[in-house]
C-alpha positions in Angstrom: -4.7 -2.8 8.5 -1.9 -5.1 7.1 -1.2 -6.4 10.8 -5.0 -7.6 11.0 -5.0 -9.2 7.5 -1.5 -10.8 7.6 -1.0 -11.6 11.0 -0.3 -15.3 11.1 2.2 -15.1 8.7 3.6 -12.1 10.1 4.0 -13.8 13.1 6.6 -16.5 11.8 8.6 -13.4 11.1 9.0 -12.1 14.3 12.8 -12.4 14.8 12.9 -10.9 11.4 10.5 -8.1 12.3 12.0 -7.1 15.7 15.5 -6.9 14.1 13.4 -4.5 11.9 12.1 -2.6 14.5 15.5 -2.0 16.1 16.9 -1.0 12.9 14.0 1.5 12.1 14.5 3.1 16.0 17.9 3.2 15.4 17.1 5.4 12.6 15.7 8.4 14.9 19.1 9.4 16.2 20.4 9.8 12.5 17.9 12.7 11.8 18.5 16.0 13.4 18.0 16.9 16.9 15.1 19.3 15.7 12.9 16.5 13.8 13.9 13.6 15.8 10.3 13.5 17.7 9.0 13.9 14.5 10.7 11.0 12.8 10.3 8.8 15.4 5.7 9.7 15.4 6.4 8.5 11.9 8.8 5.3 12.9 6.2 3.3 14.8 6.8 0.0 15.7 2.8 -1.0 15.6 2.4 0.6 12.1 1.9 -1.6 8.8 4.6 -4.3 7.7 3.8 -5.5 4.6 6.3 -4.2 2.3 8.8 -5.7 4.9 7.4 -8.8 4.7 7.5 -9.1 1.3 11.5 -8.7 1.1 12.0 -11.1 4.0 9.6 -14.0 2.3 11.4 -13.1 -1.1 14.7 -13.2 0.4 14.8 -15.7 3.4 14.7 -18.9 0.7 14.9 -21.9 3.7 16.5 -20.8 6.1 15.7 -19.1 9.1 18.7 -16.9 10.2 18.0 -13.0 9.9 20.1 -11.8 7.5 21.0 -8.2 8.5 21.5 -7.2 4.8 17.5 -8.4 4.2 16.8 -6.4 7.3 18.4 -3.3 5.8 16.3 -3.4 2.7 13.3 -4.1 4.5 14.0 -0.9 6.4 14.7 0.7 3.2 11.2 0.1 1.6 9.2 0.8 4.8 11.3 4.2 5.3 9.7 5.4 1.3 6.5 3.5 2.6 6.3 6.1 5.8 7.4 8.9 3.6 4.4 8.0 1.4 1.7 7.3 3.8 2.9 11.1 5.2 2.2 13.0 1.9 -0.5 10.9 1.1 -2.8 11.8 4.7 -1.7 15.4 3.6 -3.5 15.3 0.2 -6.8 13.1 1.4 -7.3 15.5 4.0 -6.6 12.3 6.6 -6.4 13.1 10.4 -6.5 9.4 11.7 -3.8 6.4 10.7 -3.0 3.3 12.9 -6.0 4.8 15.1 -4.0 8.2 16.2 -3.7 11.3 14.7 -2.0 11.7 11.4 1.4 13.4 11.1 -0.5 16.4 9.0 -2.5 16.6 11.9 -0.1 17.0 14.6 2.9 19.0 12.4 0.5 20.9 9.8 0.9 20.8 6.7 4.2 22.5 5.6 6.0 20.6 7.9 4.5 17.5 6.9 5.6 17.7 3.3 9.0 18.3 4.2 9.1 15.4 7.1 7.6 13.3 4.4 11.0 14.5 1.9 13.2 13.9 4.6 12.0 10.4 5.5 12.8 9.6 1.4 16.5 10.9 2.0 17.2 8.5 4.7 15.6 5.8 2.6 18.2 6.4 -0.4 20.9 7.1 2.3 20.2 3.5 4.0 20.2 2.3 0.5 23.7 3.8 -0.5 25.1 1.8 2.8 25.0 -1.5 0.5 28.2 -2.5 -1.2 26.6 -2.0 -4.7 24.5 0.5 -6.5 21.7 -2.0 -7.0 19.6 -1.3 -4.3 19.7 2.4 -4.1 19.3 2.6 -8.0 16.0 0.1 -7.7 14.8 2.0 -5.1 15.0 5.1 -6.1 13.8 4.3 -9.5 10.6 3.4 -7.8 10.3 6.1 -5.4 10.2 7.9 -8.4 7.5 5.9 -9.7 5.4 6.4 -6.7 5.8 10.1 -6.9 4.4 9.5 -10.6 1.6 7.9 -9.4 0.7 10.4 -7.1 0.9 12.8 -9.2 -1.3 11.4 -11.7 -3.9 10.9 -8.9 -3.5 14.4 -7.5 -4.1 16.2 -11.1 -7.2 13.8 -11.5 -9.1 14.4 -8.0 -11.9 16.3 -8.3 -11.7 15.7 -12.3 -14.7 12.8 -13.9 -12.7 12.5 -17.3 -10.4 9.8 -15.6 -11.0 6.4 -16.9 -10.2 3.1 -16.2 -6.8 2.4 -17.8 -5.3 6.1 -16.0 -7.4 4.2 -12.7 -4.9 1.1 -12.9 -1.5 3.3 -14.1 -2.5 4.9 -11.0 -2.3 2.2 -8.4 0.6 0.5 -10.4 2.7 3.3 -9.4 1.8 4.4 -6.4 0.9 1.1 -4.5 2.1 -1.7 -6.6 5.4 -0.5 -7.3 6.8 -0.7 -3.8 5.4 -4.5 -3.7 6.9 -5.1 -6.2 10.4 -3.6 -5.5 9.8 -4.9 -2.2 10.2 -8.6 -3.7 12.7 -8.1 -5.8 14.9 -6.9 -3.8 14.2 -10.0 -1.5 14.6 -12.6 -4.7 18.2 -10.6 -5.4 19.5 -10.5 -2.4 18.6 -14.5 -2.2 20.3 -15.0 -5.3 17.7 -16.2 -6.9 17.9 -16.3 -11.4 16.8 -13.4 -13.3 14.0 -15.2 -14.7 12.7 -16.2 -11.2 13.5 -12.7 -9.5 11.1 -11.2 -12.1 8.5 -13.8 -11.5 8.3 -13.2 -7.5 8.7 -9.4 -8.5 5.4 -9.9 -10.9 3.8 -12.0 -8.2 4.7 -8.6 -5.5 3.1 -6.3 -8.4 -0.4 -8.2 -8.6 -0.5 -8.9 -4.9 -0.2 -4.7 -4.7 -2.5 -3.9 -7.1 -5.3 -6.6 -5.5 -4.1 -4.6 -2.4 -4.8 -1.2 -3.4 -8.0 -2.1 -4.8 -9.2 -3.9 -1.7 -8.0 -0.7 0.2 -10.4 1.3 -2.0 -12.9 -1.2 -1.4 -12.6 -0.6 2.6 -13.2 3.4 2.1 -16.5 2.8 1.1 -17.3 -0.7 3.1 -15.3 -0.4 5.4 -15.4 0.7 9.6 -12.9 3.1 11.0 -12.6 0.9 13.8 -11.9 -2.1 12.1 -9.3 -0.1 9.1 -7.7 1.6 11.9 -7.7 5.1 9.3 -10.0 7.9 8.4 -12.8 6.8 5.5 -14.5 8.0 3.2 -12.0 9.9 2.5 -12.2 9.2 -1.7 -15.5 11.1 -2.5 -14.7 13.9 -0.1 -11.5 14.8 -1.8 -12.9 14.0 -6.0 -10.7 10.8 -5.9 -12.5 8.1 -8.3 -11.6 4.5 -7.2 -13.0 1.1 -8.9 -15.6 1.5 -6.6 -17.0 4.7 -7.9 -16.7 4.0 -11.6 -18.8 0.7 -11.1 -21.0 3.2 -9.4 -21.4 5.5 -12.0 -21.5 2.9 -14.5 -25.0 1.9 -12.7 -26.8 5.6 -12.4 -29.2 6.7 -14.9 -27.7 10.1 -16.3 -29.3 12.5 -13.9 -28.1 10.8 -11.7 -24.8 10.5 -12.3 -24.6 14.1 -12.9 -25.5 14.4 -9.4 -22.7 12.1 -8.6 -20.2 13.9 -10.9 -21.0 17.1 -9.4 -20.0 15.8 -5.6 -16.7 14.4 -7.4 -16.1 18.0 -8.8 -16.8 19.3 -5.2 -19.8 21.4 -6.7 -22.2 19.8 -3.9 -21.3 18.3 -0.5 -20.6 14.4 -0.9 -23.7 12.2 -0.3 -21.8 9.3 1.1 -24.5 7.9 2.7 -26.1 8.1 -0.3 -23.7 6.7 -2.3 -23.0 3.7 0.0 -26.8 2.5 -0.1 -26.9 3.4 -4.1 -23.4 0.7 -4.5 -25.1 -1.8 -2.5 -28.1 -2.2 -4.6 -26.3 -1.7 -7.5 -23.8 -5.0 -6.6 -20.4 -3.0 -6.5 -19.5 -4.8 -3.8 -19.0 -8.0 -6.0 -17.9 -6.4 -9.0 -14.9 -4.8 -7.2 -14.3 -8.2 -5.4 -13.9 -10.0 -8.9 -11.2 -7.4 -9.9 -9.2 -8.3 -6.6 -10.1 -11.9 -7.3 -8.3 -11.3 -11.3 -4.9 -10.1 -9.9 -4.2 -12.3 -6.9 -4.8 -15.3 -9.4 -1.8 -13.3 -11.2 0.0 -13.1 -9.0 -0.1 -16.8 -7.7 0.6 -17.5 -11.5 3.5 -15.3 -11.5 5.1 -17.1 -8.3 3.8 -20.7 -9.6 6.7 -20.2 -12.6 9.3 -20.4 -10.0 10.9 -24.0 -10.2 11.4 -24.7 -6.3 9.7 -22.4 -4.1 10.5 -24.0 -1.0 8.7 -23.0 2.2 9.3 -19.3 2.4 7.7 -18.5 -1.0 4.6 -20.7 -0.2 4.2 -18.3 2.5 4.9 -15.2 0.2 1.9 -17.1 -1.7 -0.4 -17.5 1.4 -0.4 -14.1 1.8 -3.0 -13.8 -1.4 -5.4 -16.4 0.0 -5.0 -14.4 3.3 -6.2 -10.8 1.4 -9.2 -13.2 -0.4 -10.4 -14.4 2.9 -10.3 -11.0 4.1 -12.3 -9.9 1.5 -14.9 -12.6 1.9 -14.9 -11.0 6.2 -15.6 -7.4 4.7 -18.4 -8.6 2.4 -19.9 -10.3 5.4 -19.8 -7.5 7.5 -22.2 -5.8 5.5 -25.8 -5.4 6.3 -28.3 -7.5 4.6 
């Protein structure tokens, strides 16, 4: 999906991206003979390249050389991304991604866990190849943070006493957190000031967060053919996104016990249902405000930086890009 949404952009990364892409198949050969076709279904050149992005627009300042040590980092965060997205299509129950079938799918599940681990390892041991501890101790400070996150998501599915503020902890961790490691890594490799590596870091947070949310939105609104993933995935497996608390927030207290039964898997999901029942009630626009909040965040965050030059005001196009994307889903919709 990130292709689709941030492909102009992306596309004035390509030398960056196919140094990427070399790096990443390079990778295979480092895992054992045994798992190397498995690594590599995982290592896909066509898959997502956000987090990338982010640490080359962070970290490229003016100029356009590819700077192999960016390129390394870049690999870093998309080898915990893949690692993620592996345990995560395990846990949703998820047997399409990037329109093929899922690595659970293919491998099972017990192998999948432990591809997912062993794609981590290589992440920290790509990360212990730089000539300081800084980027393997960032990173794996927020690989443990995403683990967090999912965790807390996992011991809530199927649960209605999560709220709103364990909602947000939840996507800070497990979504946010790479963006925002992703860009500060960029900003430190740059050299950038403390003060201004923590602002694009803050701007990487809020961009996630709008991210995640909009993701949410697309599991509900959404078209398989369009996302490129299995949806409707949430409901089906008790996981309450913004758009279902906005949805609850609307039913009259029969039904929402309804509802709060198909989140506790009591009753099959009514997704139809529930689609139909968030249209009239306006989630669609209550959800888009919330995106709407932390992209204007985030372009605050990266609007305290004293001279961004041209690379960040393309880090900063990408948050115009996800609110015009936004806008395209809304109009999808049926009247």
């Amino acid at each position: 999906m990130a292709n689709l949404i941030f492909g102009g952009i992306f596309g004035q990364l390509a030398a960056h991206m196919k140094a990427l892409d070399a790096l990443l198949r390079a990778q295979v050969q480092e895992f054992e003979p045994e798992i190397r076709d498995m690594a590599d279904y995982c290592i896909d050149t066509s898959g997502k390249r956000i987090r990338p992005a982010l640490v080359f627009l962070s970290g490229r300042k003016a100029s356009p050389k590819v700077a192999a040590d960016l390129v390394r980092a870049a690999a870093v965060v998309e080898l915990v991304h893949m690692g993620s997205l592996v345990h995560d299509d395990i846990m949703d129950g998820a047997i399409v991604r990037r329109n093929r079938a899922t690595a659970v799918k293919a491998y099972g599940t017990a192998a999948s866990v432990l591809l997912g681990d062993a794609l981590f390892a290589h992440a920290l041991n790509l990360a212990a190849q730089f000539p300081t501890v800084e980027v393997c101790a960032a990173v794996s400070v927020s690989m443990r943070r995403v683990c967090a996150g999912e965790i807390m998501q996992t011991l809530s599915r199927g649960t209605t006493t999560i709220d709103r503020a364990r909602y947000d902890r939840i996507i800070d961790l497990k979504t946010a957190e790479l963006f925002r490691v992703s860009c500060e890594l960029g900003a430190k490799i740059a050299g950038y000031p403390q003060a201004e590596q923590d602002a694009i870091a803050s701007y990487g947070r809020h961009l996630g967060i709008a991210y995640q949310i909009y993701d949410d939105l697309a599991d509900y609104f959404g078209t398989e053919d369009r996302i490129g993933k299995t949806l409707g995935t949430d409901l089906q497996s008790g996981k309450v996104t913004l758009p279902l608390f906005f949805l609850e927030e609307s039913l009259p207290a029969s039904e929402r016990a309804e509802l709060q039964a198909e989140i506790q898997g009591q009753r099959p999901p009514q997704l139809t249902l529930r689609l139909q029942q968030m249209r009239t009630a306006g989630v669609y626009a209550r959800v888009a405000a919330e995106i709407e909040r932390e992209l204007a965040s985030a372009q605050a965050a990266l609007a305290s930086v004293a001279d961004p030059g041209k690379s960040l005001s393309q880090l900063g196009e990408l948050s115009d890009v996800l609110r015009d994307q936004v806008k395209k889903l809304q109009a999808n919709q049926p009247s």
